[in-house]
PDB file of N, CA, C and O in Angstrom:
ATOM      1  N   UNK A   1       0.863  -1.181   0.000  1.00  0.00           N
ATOM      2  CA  UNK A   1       0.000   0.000   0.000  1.00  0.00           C
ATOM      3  C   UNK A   1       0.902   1.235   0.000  1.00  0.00           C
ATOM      4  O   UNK A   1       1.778   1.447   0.839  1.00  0.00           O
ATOM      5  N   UNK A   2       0.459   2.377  -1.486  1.00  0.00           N
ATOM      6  CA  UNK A   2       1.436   3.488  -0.754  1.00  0.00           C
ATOM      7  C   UNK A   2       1.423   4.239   0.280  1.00  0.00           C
ATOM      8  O   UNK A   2       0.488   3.956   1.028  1.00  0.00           O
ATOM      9  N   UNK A   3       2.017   5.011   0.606  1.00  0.00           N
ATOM     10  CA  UNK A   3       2.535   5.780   1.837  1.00  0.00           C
ATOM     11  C   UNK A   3       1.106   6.471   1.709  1.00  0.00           C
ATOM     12  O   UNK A   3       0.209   6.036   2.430  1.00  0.00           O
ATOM     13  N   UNK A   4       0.853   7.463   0.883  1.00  0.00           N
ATOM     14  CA  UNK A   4      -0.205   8.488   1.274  1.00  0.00           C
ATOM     15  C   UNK A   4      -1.902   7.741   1.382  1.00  0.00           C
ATOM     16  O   UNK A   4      -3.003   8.157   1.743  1.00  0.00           O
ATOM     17  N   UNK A   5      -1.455   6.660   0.940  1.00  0.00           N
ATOM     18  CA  UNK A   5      -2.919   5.659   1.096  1.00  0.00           C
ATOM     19  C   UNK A   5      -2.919   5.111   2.495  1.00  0.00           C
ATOM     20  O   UNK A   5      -3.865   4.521   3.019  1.00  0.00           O
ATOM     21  N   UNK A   6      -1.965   5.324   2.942  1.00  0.00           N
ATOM     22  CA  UNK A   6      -1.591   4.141   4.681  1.00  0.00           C
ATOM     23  C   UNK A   6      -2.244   5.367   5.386  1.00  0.00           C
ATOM     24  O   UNK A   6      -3.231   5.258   6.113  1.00  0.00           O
ATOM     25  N   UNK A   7      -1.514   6.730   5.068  1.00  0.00           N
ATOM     26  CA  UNK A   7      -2.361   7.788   5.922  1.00  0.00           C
ATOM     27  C   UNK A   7      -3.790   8.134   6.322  1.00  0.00           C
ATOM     28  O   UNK A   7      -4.371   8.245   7.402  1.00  0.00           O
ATOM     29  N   UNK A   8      -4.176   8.278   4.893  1.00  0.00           N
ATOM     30  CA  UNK A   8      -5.697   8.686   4.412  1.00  0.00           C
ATOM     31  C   UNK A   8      -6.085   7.758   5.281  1.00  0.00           C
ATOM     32  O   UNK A   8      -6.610   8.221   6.293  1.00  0.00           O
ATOM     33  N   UNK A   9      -5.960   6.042   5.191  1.00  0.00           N
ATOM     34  CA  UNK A   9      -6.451   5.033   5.657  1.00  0.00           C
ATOM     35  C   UNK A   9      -6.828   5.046   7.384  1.00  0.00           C
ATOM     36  O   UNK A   9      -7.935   4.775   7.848  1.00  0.00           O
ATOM     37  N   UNK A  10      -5.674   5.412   8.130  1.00  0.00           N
ATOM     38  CA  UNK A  10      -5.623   5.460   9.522  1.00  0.00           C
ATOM     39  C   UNK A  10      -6.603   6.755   9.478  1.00  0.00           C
ATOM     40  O   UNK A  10      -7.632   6.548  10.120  1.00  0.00           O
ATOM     41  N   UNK A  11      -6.534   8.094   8.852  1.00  0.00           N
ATOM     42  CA  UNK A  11      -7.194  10.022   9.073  1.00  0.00           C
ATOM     43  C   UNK A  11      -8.605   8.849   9.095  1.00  0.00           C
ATOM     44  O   UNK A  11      -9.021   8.776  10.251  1.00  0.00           O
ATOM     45  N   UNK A  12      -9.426   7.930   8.115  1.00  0.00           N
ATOM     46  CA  UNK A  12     -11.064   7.806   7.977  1.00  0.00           C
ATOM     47  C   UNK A  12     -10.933   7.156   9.173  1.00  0.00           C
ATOM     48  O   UNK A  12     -11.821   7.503   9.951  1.00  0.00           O
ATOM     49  N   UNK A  13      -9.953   6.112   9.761  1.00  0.00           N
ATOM     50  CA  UNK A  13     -10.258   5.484  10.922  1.00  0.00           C
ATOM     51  C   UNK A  13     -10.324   6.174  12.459  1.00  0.00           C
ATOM     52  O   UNK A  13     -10.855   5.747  13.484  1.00  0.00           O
ATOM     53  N   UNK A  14      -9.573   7.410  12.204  1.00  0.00           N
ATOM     54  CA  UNK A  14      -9.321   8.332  13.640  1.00  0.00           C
ATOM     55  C   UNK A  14     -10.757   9.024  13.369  1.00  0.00           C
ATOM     56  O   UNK A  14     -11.378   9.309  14.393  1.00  0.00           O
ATOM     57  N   UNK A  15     -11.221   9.258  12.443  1.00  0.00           N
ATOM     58  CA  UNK A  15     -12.451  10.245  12.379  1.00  0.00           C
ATOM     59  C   UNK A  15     -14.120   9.866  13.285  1.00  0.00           C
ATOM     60  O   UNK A  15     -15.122  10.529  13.553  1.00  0.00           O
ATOM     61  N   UNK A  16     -13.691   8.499  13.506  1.00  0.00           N
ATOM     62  CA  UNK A  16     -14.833   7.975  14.162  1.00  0.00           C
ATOM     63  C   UNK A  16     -14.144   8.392  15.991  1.00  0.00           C
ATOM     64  O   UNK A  16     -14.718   7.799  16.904  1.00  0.00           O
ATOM     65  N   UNK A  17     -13.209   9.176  16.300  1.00  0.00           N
ATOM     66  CA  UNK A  17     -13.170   9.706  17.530  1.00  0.00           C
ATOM     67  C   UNK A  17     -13.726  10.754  17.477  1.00  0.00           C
ATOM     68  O   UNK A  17     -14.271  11.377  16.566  1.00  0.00           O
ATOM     69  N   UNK A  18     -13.496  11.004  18.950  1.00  0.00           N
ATOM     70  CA  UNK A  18     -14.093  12.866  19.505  1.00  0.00           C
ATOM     71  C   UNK A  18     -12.388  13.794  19.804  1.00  0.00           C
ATOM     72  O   UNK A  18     -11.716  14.195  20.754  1.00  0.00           O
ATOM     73  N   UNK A  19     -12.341  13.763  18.449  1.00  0.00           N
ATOM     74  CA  UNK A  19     -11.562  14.202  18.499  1.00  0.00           C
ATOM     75  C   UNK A  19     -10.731  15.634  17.718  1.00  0.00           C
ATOM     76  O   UNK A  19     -11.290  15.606  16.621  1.00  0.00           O
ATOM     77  N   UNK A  20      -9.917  16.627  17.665  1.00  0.00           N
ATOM     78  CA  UNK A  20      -9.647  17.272  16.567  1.00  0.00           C
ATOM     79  C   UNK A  20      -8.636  16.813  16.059  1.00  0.00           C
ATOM     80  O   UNK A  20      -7.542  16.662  16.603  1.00  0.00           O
ATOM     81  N   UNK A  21      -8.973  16.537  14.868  1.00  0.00           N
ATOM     82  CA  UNK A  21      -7.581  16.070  13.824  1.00  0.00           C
ATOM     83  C   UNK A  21      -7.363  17.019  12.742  1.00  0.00           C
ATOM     84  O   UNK A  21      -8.304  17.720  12.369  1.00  0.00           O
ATOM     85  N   UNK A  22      -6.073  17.124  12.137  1.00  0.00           N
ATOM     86  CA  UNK A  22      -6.072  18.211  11.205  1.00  0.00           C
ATOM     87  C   UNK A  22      -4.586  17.636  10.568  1.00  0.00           C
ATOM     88  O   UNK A  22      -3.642  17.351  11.305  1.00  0.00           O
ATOM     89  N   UNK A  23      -4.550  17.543   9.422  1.00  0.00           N
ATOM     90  CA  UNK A  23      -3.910  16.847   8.167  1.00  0.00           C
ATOM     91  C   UNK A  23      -2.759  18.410   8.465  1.00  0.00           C
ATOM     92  O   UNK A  23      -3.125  19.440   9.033  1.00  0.00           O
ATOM     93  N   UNK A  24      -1.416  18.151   7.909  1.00  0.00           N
ATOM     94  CA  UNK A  24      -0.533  18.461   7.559  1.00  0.00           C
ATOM     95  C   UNK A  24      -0.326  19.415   6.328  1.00  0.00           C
ATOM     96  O   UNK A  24      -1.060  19.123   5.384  1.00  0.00           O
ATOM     97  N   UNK A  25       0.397  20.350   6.149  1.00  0.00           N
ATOM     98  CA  UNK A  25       0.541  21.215   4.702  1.00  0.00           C
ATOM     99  C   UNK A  25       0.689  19.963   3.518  1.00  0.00           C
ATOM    100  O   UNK A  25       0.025  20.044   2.485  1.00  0.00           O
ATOM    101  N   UNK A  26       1.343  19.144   3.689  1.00  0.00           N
ATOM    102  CA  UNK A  26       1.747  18.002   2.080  1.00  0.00           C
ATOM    103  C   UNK A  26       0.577  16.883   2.643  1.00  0.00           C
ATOM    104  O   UNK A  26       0.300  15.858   2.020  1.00  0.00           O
ATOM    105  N   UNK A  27       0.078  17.194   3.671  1.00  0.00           N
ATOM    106  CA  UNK A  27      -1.021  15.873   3.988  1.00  0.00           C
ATOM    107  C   UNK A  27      -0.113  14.179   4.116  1.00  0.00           C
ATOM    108  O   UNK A  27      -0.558  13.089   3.755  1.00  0.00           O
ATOM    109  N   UNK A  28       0.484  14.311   4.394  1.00  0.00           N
ATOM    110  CA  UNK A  28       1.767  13.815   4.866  1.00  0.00           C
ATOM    111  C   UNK A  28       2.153  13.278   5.986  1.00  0.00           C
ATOM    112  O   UNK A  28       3.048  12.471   6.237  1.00  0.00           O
ATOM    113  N   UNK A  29       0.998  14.076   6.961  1.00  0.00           N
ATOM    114  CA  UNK A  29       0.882  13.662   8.183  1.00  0.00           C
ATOM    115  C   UNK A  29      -0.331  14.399   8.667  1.00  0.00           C
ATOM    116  O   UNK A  29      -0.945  15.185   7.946  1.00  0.00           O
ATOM    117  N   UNK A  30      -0.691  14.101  10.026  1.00  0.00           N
ATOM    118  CA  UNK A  30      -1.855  14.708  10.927  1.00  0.00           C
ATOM    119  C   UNK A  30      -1.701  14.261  12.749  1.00  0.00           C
ATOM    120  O   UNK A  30      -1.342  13.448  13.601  1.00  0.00           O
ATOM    121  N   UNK A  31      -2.215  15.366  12.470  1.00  0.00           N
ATOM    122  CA  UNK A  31      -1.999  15.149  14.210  1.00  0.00           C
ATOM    123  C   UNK A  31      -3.871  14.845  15.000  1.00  0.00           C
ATOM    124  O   UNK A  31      -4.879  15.110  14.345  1.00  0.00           O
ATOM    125  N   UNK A  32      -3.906  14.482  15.914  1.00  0.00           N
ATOM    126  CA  UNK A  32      -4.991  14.438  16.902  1.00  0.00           C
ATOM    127  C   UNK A  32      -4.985  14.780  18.279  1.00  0.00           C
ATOM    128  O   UNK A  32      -4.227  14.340  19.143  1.00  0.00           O
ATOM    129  N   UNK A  33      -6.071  15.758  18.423  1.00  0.00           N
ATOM    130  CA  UNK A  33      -6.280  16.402  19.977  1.00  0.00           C
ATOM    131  C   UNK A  33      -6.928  16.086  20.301  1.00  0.00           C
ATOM    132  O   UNK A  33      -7.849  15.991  19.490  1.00  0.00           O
ATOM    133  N   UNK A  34      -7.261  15.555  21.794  1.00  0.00           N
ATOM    134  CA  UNK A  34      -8.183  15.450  22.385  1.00  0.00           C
ATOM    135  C   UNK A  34      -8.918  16.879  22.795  1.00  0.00           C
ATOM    136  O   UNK A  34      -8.450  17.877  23.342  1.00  0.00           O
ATOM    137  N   UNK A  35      -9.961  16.647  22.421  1.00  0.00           N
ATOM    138  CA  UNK A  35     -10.346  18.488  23.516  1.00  0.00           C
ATOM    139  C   UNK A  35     -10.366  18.727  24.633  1.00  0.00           C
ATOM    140  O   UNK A  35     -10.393  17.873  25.519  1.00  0.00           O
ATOM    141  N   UNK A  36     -10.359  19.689  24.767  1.00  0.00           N
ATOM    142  CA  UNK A  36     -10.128  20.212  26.692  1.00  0.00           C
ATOM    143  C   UNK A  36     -11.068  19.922  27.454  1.00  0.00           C
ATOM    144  O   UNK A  36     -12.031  19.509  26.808  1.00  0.00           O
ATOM    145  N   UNK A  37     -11.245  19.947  28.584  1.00  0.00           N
ATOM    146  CA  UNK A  37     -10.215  20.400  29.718  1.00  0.00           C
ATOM    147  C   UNK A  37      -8.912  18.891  29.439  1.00  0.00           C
ATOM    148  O   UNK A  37      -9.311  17.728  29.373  1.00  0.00           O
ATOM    149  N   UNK A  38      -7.780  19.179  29.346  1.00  0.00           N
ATOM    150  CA  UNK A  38      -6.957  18.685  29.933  1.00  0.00           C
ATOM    151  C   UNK A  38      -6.351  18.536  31.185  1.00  0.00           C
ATOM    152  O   UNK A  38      -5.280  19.135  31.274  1.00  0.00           O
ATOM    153  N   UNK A  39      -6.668  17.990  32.067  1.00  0.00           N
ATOM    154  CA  UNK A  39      -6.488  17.729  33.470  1.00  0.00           C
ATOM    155  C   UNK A  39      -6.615  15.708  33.782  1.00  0.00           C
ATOM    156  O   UNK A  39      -7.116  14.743  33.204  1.00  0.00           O
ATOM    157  N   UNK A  40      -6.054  15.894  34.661  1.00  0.00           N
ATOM    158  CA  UNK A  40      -5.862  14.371  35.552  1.00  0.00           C
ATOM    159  C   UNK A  40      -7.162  13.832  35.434  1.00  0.00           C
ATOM    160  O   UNK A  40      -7.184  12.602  35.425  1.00  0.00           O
ATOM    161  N   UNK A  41      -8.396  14.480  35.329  1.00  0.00           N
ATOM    162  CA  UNK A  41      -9.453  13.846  35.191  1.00  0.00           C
ATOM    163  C   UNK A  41     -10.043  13.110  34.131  1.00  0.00           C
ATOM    164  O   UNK A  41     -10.774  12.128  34.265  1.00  0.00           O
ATOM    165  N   UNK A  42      -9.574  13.802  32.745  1.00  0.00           N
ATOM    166  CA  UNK A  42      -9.730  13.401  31.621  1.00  0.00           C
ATOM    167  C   UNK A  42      -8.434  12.502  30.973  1.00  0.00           C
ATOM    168  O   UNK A  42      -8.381  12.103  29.809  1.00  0.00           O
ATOM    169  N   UNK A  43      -7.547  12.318  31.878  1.00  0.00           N
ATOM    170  CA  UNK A  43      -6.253  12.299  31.030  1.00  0.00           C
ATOM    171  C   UNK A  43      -6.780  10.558  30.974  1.00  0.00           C
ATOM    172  O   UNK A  43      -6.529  10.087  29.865  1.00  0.00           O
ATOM    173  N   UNK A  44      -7.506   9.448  32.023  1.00  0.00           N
ATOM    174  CA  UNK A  44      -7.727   8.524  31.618  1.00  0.00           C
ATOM    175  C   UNK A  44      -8.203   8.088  30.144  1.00  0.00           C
ATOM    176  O   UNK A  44      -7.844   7.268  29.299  1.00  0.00           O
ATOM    177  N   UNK A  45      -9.105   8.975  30.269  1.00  0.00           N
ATOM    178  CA  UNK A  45      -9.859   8.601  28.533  1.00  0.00           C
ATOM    179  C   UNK A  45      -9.067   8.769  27.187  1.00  0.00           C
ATOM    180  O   UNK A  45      -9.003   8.071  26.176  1.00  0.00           O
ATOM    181  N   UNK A  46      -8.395  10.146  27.612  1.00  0.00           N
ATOM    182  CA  UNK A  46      -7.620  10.177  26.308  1.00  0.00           C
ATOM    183  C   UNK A  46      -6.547   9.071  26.558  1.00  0.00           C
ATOM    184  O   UNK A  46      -6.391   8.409  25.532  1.00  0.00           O
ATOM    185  N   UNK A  47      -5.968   8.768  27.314  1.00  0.00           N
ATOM    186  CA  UNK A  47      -4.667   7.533  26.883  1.00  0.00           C
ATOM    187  C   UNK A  47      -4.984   6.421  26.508  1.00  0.00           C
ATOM    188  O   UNK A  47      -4.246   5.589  25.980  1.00  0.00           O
ATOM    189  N   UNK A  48      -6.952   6.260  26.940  1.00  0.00           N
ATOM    190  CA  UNK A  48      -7.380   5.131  26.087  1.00  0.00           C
ATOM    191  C   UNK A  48      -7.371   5.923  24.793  1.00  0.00           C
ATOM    192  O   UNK A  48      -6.320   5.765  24.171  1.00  0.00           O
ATOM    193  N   UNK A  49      -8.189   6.677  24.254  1.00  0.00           N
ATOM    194  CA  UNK A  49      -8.209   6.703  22.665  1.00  0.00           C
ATOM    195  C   UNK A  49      -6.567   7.007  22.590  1.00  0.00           C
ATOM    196  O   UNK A  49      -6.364   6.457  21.507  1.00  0.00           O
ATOM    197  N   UNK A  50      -5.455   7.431  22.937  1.00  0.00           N
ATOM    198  CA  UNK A  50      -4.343   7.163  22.215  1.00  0.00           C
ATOM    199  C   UNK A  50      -3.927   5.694  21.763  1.00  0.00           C
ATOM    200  O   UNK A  50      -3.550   5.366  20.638  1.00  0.00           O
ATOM    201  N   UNK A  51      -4.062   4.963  22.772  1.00  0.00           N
ATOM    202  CA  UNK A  51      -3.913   3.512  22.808  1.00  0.00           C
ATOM    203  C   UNK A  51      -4.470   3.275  21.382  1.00  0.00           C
ATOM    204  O   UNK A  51      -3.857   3.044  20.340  1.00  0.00           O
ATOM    205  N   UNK A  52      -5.936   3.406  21.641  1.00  0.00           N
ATOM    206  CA  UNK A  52      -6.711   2.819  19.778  1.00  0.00           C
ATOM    207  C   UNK A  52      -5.638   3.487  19.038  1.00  0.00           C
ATOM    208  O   UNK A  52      -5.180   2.652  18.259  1.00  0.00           O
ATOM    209  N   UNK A  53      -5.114   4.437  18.936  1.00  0.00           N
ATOM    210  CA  UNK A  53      -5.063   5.261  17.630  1.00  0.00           C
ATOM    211  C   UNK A  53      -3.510   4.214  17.494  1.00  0.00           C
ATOM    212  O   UNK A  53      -3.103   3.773  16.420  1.00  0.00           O
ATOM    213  N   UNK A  54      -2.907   4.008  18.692  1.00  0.00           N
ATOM    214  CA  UNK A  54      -1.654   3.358  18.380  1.00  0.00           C
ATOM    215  C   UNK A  54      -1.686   1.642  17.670  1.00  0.00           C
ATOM    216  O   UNK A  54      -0.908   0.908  17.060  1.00  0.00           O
ATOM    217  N   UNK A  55      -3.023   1.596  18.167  1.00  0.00           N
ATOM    218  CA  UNK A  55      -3.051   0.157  18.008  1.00  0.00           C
ATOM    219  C   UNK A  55      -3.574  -0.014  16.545  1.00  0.00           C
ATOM    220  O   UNK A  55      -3.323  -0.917  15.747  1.00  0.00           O
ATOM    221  N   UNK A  56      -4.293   0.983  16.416  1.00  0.00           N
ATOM    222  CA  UNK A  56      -5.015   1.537  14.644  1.00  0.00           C
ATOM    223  C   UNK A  56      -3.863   1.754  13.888  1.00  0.00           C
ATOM    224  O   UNK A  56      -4.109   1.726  12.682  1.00  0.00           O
ATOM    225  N   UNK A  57      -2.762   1.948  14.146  1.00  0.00           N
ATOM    226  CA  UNK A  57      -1.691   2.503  13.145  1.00  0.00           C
ATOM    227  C   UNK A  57      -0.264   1.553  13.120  1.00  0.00           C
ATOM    228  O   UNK A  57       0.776   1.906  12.564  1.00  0.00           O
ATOM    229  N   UNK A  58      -0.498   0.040  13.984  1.00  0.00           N
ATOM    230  CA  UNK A  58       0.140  -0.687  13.857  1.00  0.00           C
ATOM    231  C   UNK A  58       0.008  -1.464  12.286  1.00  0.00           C
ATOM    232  O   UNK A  58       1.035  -1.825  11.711  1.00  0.00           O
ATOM    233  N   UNK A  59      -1.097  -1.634  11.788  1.00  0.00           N
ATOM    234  CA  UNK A  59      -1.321  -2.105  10.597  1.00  0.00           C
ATOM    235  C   UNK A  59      -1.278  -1.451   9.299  1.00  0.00           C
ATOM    236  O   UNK A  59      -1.756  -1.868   8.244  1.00  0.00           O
ATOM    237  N   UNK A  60      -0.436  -0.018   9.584  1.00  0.00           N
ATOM    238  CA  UNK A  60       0.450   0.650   8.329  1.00  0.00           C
ATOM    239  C   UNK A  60       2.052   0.344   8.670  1.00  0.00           C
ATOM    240  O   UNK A  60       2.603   0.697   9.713  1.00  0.00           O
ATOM    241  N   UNK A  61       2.618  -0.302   7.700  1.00  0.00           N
ATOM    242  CA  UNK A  61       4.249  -0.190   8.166  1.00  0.00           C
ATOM    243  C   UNK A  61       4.517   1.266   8.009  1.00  0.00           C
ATOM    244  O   UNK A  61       5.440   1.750   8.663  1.00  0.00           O
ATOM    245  N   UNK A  62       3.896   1.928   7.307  1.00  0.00           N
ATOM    246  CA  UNK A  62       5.225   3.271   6.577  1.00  0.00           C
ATOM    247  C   UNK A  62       4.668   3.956   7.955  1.00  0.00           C
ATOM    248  O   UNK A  62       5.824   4.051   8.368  1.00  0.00           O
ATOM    249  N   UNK A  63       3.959   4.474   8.944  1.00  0.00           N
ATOM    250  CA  UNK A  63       3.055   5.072   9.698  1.00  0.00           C
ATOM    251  C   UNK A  63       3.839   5.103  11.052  1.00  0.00           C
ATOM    252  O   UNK A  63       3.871   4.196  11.883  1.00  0.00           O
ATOM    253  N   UNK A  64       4.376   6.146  11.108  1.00  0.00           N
ATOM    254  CA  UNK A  64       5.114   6.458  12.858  1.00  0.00           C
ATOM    255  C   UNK A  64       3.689   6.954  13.473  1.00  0.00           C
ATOM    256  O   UNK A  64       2.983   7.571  12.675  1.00  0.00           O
ATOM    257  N   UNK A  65       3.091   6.738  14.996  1.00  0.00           N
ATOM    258  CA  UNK A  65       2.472   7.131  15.518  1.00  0.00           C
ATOM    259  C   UNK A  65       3.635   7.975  16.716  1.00  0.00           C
ATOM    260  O   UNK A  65       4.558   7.470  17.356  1.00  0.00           O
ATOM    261  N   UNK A  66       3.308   8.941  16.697  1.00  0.00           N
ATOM    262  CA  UNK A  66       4.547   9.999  18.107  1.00  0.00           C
ATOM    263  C   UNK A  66       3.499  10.740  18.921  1.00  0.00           C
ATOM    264  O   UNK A  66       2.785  11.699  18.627  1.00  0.00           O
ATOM    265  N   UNK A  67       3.619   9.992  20.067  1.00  0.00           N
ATOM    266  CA  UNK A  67       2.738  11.029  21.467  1.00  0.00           C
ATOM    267  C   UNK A  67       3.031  11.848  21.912  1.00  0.00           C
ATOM    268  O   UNK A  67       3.380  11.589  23.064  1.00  0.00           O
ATOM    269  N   UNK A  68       3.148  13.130  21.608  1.00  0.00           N
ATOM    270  CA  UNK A  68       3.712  14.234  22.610  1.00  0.00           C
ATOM    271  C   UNK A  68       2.974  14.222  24.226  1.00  0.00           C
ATOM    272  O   UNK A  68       3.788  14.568  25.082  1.00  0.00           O
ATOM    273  N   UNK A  69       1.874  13.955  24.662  1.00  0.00           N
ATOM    274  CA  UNK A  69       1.446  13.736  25.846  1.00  0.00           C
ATOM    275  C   UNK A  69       0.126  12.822  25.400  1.00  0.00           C
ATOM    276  O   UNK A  69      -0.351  12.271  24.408  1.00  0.00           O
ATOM    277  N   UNK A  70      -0.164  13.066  26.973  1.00  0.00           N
ATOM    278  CA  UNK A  70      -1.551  12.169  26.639  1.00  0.00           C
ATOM    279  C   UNK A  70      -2.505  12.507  26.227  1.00  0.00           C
ATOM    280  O   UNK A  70      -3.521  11.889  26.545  1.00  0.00           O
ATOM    281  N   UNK A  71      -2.583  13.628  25.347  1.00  0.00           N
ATOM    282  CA  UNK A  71      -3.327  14.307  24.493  1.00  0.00           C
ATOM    283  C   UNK A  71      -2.884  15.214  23.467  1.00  0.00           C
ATOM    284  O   UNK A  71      -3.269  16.346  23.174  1.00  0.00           O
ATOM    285  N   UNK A  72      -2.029  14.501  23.005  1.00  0.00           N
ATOM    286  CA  UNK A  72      -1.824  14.654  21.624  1.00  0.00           C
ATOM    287  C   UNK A  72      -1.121  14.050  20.841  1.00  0.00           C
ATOM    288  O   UNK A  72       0.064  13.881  21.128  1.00  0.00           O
ATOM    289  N   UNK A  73      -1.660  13.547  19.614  1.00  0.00           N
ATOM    290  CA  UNK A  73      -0.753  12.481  18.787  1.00  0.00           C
ATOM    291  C   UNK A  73      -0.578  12.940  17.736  1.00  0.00           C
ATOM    292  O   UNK A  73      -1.478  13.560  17.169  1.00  0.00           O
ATOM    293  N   UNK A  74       0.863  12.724  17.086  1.00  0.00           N
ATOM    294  CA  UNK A  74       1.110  12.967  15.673  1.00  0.00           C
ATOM    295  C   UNK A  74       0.956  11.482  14.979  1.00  0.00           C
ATOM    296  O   UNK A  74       1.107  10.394  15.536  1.00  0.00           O
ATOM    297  N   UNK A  75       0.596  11.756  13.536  1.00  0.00           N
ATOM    298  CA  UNK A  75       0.778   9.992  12.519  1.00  0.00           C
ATOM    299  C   UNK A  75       1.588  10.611  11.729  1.00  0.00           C
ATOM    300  O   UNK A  75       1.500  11.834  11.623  1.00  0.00           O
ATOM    301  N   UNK A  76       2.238  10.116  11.243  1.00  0.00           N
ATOM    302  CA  UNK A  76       3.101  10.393   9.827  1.00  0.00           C
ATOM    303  C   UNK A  76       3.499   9.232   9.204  1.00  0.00           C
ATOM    304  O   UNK A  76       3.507   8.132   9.756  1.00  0.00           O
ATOM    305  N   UNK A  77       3.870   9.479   7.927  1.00  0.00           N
ATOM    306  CA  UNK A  77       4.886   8.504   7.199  1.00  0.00           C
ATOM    307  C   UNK A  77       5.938   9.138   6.518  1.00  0.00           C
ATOM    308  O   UNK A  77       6.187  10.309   6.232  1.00  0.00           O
ATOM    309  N   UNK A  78       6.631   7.781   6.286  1.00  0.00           N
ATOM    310  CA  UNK A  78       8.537   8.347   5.864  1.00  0.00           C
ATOM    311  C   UNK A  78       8.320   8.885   4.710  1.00  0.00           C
ATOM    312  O   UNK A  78       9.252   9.377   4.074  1.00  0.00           O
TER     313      UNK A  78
END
């Protein structure tokens, strides 16, 4: 599968979260936010949907998933 098809593929699968996602200038990559409040209270839920999104993006090889915290994920490919 090419690279920009592995992306697109995981962006329709993240879209069924509550989440904000927003594609990259070359679309190349995208990131996902959980929405706020960010606090200890919410931080359970989002590390579950990070989890899916990691576990969703095991089945692209080209596809780095990178967590900057527990609410927020980048996808990309090489």
């Amino acid at each position: 599968m090419e690279k920009q098809r592995q992306i697109d593929a995981l962006w329709s699968q993240c879209q069924s979260l509550e989440a904000d996602m927003r594609y990259g200038p070359l679309r190349e990559s995208f990131t996902v936010l959980i929405p706020p409040p960010w606090d200890t209270e919410t931080e359970p839920a989002a590390r579950a949907l990070q989890g899916k999104i990691k576990e969703w993006s095991r089945q692209y090889p080209d596809v780095i998933c990178y967590c900057f915290d527990s609410f927020s994920t980048m996808l990309y490919v090489l």
